[in-house]
N, CA, C, O and CB atoms as a CASP TS submission, in Angstrom:
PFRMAT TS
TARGET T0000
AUTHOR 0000-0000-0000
METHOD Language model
MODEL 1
PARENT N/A
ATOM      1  N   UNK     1      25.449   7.955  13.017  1.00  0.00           N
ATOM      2  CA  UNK     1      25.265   6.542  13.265  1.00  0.00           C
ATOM      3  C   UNK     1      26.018   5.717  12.207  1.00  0.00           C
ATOM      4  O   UNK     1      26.679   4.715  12.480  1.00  0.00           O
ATOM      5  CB  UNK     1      23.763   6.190  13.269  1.00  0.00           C
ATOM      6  N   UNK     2      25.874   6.178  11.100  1.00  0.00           N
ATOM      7  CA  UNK     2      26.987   5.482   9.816  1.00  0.00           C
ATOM      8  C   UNK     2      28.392   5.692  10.143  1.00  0.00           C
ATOM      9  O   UNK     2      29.158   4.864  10.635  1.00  0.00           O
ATOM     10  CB  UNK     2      26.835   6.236   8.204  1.00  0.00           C
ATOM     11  N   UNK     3      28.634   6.870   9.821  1.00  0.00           N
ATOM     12  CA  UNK     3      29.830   7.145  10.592  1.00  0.00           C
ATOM     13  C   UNK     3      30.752   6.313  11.578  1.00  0.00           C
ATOM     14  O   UNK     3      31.885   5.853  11.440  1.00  0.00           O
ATOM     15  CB  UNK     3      29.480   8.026  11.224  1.00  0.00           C
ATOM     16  N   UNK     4      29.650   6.285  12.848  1.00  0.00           N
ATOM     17  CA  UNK     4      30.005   5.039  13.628  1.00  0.00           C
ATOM     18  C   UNK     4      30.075   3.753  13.440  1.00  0.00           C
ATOM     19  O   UNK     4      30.794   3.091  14.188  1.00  0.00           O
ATOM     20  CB  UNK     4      29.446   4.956  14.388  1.00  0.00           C
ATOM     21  N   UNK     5      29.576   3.331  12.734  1.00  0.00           N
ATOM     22  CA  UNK     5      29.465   1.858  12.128  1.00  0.00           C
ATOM     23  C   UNK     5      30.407   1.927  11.418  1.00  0.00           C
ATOM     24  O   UNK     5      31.050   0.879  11.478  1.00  0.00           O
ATOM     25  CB  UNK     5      28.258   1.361  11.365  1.00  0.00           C
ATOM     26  N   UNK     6      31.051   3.014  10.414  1.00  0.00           N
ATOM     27  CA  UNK     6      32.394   2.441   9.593  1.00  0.00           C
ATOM     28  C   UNK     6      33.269   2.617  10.333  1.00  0.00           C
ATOM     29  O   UNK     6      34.301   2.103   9.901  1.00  0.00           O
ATOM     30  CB  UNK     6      32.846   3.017   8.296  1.00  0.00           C
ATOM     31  N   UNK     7      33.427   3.247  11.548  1.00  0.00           N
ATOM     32  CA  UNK     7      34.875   3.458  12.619  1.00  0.00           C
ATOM     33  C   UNK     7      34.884   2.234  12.651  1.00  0.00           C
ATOM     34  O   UNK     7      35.794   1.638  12.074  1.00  0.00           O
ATOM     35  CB  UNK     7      34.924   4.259  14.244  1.00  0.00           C
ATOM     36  N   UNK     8      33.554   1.309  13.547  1.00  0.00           N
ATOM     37  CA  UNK     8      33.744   0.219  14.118  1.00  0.00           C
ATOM     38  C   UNK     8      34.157  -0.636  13.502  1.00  0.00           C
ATOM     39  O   UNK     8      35.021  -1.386  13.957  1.00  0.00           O
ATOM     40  CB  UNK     8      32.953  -0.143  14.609  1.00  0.00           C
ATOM     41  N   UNK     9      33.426  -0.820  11.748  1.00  0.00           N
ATOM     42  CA  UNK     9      34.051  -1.686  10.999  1.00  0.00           C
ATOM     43  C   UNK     9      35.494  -1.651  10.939  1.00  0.00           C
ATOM     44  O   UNK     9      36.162  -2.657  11.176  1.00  0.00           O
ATOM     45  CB  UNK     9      33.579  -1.590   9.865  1.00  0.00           C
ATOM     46  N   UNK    10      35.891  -0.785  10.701  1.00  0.00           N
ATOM     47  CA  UNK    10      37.210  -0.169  10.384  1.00  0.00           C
ATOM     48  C   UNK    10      37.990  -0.983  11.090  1.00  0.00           C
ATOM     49  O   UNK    10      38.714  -1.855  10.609  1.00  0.00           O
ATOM     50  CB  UNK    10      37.435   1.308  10.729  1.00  0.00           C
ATOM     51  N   UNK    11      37.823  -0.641  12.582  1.00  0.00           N
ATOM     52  CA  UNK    11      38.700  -1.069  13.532  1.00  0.00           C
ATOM     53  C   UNK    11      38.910  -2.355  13.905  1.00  0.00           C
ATOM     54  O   UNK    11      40.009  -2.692  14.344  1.00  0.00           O
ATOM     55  CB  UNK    11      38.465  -0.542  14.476  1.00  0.00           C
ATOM     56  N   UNK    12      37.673  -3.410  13.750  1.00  0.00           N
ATOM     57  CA  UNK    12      37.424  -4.516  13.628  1.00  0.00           C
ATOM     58  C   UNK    12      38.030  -5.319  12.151  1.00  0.00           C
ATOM     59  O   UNK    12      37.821  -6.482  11.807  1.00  0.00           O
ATOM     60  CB  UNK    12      36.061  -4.453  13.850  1.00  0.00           C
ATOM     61  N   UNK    13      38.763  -4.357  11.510  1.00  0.00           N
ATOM     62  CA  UNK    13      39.039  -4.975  10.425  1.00  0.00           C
ATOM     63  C   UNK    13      37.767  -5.458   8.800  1.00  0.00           C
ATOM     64  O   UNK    13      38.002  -5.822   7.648  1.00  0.00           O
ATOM     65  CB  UNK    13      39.603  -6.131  11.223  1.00  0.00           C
ATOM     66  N   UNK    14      36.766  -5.248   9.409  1.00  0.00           N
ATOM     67  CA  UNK    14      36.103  -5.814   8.414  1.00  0.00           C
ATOM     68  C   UNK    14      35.440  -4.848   7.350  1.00  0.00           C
ATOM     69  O   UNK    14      34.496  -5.162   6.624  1.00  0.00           O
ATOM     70  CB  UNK    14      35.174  -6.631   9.016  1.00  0.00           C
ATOM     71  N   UNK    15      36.006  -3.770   7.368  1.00  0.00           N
ATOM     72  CA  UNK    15      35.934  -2.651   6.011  1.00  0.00           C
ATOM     73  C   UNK    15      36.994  -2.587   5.362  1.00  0.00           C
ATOM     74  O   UNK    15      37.005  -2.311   4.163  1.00  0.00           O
ATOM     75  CB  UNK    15      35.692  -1.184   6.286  1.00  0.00           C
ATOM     76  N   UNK    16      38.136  -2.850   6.111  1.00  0.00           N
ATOM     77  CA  UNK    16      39.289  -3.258   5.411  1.00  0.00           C
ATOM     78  C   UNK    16      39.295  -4.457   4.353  1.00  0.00           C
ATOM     79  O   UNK    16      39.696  -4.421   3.190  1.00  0.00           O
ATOM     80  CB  UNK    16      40.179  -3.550   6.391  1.00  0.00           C
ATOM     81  N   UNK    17      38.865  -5.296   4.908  1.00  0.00           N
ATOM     82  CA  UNK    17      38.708  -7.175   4.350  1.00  0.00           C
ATOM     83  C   UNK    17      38.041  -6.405   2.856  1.00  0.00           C
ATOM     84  O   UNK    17      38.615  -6.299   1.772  1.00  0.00           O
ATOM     85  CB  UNK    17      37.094  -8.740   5.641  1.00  0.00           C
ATOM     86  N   UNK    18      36.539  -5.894   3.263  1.00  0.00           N
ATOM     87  CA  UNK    18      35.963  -5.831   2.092  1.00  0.00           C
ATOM     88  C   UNK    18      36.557  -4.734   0.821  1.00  0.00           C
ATOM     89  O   UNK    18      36.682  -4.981  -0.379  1.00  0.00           O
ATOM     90  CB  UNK    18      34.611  -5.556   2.504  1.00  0.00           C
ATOM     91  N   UNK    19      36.749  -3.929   1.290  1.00  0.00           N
ATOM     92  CA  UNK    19      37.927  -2.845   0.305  1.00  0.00           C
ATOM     93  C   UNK    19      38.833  -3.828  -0.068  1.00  0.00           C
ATOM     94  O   UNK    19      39.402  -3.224  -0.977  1.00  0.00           O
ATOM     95  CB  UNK    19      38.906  -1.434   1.195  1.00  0.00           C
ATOM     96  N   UNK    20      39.393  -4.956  -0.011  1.00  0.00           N
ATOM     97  CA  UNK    20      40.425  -5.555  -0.643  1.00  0.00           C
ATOM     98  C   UNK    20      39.860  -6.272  -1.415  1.00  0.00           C
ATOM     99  O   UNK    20      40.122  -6.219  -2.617  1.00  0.00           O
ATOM    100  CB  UNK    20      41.312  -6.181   0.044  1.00  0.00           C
ATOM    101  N   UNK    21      38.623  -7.416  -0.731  1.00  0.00           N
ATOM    102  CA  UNK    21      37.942  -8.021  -1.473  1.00  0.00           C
ATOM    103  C   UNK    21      37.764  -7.117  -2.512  1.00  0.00           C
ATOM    104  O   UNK    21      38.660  -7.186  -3.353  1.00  0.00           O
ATOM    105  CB  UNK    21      36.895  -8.517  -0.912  1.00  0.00           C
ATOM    106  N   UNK    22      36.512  -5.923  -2.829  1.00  0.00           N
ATOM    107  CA  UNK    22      36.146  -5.394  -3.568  1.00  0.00           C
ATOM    108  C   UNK    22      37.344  -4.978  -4.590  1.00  0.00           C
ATOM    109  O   UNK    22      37.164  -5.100  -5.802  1.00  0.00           O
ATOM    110  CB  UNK    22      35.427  -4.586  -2.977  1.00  0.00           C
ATOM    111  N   UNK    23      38.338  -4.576  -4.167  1.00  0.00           N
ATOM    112  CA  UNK    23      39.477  -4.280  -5.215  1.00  0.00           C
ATOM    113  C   UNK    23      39.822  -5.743  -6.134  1.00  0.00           C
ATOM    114  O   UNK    23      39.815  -5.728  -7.365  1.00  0.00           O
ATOM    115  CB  UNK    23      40.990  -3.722  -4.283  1.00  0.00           C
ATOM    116  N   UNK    24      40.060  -6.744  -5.484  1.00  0.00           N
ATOM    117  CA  UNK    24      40.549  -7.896  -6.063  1.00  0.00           C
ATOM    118  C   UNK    24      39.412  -8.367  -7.257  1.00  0.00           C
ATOM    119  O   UNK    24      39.632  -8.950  -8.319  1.00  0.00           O
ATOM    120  CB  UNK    24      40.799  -9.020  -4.848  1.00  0.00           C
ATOM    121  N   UNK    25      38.225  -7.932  -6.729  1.00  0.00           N
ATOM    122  CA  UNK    25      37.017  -8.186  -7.673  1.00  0.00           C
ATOM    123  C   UNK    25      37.259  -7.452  -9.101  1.00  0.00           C
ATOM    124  O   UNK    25      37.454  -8.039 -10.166  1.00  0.00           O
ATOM    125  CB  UNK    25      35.583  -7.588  -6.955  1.00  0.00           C
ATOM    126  N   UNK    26      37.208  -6.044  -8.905  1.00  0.00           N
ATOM    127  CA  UNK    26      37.442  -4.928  -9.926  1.00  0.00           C
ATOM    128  C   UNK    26      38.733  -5.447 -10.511  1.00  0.00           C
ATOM    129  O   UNK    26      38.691  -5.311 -11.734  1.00  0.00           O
ATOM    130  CB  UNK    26      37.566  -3.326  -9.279  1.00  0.00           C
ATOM    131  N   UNK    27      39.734  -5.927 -10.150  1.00  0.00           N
ATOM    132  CA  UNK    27      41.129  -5.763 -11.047  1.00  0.00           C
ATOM    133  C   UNK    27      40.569  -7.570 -11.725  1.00  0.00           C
ATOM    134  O   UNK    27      41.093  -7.767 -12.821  1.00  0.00           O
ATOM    135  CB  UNK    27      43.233  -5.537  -9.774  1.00  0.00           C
ATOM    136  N   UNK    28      39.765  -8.644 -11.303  1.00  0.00           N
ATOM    137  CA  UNK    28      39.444  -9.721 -11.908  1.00  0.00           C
ATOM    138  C   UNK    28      38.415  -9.516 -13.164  1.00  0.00           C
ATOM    139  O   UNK    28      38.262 -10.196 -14.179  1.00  0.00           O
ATOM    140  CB  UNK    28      38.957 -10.571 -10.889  1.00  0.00           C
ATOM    141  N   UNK    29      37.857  -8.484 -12.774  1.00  0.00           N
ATOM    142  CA  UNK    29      36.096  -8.412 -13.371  1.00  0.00           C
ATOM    143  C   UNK    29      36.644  -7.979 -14.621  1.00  0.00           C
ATOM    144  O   UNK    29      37.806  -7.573 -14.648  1.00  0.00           O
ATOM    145  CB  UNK    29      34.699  -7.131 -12.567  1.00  0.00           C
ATOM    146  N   UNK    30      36.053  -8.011 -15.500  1.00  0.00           N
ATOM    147  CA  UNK    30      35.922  -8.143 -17.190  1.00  0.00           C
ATOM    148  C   UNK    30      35.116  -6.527 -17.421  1.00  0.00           C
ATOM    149  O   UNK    30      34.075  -6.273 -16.817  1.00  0.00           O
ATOM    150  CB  UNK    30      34.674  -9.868 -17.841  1.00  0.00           C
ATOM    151  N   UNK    31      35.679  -5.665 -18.239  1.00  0.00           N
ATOM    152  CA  UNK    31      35.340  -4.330 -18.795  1.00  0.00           C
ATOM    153  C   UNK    31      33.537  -4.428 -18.518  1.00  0.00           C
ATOM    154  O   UNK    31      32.904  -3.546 -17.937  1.00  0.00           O
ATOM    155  CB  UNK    31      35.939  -4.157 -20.682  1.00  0.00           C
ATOM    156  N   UNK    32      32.967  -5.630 -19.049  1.00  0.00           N
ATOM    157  CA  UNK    32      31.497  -5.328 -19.086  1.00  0.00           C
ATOM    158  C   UNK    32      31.248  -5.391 -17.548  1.00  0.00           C
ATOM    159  O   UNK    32      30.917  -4.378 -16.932  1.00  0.00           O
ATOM    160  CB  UNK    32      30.528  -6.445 -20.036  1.00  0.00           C
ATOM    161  N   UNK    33      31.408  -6.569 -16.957  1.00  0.00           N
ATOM    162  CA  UNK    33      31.283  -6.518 -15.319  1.00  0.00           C
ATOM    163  C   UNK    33      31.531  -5.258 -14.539  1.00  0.00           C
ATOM    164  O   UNK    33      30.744  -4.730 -13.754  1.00  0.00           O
ATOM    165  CB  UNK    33      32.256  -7.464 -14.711  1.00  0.00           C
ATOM    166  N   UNK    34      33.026  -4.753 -14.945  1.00  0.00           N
ATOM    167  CA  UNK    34      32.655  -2.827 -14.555  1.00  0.00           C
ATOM    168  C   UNK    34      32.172  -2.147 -15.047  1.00  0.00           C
ATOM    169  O   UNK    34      31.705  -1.213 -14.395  1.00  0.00           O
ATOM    170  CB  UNK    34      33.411  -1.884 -14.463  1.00  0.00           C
ATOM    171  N   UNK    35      32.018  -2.176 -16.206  1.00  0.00           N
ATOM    172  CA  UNK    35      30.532  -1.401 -16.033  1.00  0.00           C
ATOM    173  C   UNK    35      29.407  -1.614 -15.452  1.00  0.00           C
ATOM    174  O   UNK    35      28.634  -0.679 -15.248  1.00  0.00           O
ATOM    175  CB  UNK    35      30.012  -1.235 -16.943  1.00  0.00           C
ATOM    176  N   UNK    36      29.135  -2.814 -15.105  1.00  0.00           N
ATOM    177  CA  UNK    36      27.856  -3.109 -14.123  1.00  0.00           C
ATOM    178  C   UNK    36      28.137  -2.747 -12.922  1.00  0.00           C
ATOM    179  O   UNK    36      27.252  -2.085 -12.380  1.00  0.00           O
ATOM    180  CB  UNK    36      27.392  -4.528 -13.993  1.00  0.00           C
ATOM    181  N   UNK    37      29.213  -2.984 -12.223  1.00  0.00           N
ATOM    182  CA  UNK    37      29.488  -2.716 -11.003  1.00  0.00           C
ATOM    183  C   UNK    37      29.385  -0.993 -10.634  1.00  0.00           C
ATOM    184  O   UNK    37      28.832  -0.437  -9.686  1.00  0.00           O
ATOM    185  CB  UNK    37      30.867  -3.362 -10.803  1.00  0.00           C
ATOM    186  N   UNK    38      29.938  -0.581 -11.467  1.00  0.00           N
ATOM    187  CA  UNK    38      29.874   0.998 -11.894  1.00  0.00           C
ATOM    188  C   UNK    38      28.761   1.707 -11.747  1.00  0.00           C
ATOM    189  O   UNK    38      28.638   2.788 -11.172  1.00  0.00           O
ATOM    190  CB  UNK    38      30.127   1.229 -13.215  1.00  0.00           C
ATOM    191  N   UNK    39      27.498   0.708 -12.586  1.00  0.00           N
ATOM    192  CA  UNK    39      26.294   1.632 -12.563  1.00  0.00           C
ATOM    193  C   UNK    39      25.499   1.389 -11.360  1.00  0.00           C
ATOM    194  O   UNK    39      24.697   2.132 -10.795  1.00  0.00           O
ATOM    195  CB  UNK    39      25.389   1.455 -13.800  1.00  0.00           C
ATOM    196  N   UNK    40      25.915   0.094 -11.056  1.00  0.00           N
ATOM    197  CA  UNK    40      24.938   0.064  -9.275  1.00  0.00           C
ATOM    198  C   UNK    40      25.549   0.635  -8.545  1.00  0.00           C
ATOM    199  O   UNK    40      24.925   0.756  -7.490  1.00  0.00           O
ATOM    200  CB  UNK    40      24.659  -1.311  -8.344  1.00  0.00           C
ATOM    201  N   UNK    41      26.397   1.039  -8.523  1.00  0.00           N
ATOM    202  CA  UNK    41      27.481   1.832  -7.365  1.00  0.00           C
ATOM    203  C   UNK    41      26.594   2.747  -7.675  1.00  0.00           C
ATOM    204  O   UNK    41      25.533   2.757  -7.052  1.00  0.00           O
ATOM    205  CB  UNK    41      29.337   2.191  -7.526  1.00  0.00           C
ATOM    206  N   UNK    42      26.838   3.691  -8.687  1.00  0.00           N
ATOM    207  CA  UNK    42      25.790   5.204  -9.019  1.00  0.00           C
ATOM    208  C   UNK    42      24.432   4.867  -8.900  1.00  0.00           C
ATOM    209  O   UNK    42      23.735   5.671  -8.281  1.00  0.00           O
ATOM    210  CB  UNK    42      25.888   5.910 -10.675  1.00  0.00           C
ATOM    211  N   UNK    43      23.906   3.870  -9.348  1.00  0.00           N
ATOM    212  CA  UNK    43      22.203   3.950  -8.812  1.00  0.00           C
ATOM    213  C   UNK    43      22.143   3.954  -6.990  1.00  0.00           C
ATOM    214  O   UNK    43      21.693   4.850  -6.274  1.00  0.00           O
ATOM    215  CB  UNK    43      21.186   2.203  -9.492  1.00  0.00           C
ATOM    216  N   UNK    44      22.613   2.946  -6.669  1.00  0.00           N
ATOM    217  CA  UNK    44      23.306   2.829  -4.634  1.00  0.00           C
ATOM    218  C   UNK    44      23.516   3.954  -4.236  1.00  0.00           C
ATOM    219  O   UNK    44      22.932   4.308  -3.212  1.00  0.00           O
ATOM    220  CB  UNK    44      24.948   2.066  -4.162  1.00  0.00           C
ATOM    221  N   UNK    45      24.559   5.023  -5.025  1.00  0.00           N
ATOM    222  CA  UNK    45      24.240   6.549  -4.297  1.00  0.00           C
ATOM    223  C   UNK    45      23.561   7.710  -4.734  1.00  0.00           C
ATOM    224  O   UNK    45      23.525   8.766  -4.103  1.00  0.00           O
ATOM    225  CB  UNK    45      25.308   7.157  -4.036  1.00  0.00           C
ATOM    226  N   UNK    46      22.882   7.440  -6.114  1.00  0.00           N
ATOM    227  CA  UNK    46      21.651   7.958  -5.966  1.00  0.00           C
ATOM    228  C   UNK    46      19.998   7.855  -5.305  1.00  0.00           C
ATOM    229  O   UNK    46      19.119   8.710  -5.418  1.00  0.00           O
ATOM    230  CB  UNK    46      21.637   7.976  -6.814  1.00  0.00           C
ATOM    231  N   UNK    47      19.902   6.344  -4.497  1.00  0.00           N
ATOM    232  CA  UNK    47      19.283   6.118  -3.728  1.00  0.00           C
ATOM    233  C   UNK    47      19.700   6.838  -2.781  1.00  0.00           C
ATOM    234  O   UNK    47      18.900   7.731  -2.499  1.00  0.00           O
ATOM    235  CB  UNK    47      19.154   5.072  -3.598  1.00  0.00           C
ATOM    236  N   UNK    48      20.504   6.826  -2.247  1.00  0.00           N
ATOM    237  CA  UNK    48      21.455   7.522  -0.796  1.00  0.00           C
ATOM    238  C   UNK    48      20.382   9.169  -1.012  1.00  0.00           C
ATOM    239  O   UNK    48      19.272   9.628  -0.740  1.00  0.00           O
ATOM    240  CB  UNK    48      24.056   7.815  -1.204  1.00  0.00           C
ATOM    241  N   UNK    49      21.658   9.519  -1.675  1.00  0.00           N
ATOM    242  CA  UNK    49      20.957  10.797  -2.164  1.00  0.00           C
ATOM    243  C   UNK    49      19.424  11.103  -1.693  1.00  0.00           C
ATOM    244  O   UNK    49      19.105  11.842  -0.761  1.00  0.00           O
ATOM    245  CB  UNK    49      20.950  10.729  -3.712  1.00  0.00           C
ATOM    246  N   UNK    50      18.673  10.475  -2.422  1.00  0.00           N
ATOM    247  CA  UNK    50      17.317  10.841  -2.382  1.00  0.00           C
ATOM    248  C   UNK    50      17.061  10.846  -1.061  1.00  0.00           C
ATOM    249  O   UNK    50      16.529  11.822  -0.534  1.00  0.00           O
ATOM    250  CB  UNK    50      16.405  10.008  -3.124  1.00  0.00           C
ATOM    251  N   UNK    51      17.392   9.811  -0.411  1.00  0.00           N
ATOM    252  CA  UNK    51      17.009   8.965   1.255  1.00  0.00           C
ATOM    253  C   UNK    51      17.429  10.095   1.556  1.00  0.00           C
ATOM    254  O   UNK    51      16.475  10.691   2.057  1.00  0.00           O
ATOM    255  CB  UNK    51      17.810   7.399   2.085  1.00  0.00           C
ATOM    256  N   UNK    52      18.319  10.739   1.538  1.00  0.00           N
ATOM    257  CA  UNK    52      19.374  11.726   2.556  1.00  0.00           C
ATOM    258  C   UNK    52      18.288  13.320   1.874  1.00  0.00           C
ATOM    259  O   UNK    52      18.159  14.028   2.872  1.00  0.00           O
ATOM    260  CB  UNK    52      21.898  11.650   1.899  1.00  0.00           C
ATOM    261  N   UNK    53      17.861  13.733   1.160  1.00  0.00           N
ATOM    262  CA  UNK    53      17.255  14.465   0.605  1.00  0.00           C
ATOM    263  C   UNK    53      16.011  14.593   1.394  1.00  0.00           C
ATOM    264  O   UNK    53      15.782  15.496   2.199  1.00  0.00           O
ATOM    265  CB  UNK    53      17.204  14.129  -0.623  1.00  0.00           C
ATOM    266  N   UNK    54      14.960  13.273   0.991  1.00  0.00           N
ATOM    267  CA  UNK    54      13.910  13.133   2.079  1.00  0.00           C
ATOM    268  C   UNK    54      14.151  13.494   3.285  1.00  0.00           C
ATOM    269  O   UNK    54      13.404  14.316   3.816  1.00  0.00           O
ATOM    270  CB  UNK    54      13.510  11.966   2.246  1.00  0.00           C
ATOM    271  N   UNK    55      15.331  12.915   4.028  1.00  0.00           N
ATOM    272  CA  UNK    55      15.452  13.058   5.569  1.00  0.00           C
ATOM    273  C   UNK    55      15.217  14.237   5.852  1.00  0.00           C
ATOM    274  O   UNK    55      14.304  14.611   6.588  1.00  0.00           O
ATOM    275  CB  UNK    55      16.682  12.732   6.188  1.00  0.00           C
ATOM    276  N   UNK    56      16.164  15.059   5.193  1.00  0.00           N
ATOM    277  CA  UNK    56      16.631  16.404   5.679  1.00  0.00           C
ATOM    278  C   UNK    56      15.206  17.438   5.382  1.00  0.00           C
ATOM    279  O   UNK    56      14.981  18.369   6.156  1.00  0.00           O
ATOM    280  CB  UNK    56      18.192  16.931   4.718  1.00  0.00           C
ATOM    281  N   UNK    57      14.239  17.148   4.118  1.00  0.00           N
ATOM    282  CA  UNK    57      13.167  17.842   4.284  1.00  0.00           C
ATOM    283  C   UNK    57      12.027  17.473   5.363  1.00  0.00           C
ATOM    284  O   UNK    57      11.038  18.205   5.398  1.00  0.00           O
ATOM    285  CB  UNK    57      12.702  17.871   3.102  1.00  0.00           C
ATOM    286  N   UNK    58      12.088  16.682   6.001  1.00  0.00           N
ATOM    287  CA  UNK    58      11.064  16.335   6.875  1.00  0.00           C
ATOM    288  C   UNK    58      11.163  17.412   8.009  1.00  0.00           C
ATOM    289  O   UNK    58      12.251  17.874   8.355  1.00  0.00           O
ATOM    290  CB  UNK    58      11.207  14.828   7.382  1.00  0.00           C
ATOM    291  N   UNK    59      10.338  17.673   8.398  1.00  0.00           N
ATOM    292  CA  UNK    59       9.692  18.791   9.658  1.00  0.00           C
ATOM    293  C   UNK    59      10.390  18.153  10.882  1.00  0.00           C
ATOM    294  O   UNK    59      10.218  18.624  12.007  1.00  0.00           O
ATOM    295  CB  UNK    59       7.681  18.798   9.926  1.00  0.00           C
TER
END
């Protein structure tokens, strides 16, 4: 279902938009700002993680 949702984005252009946005951010943002951006990215997929962990143990 994710999967599908980033084709669609994809194709619709609007994962593209934001990958540029997001790049233009990172090459503006200030050393401390990446590091913030940095560590919510890693906390964001260590949530994933867990979520995806839970899923897969459920009966």
């Amino acid at each position: 279902m994710i999967l599908a949702a980033l084709v669609f984005g994809w194709k619709t252009g609007q994962v593209r938009n934001d990958a540029q946005r997001l790049r233009m951010l990172w090459k503006e943002a200030s050393p401390e700002s990446r590091r913030q951006m940095r560590n919510l990215t890693l906390i964001a997929m260590a949530i994933a993680a867990l979520f995806t962990a839970w899923a897969v143990a459920q009966p």
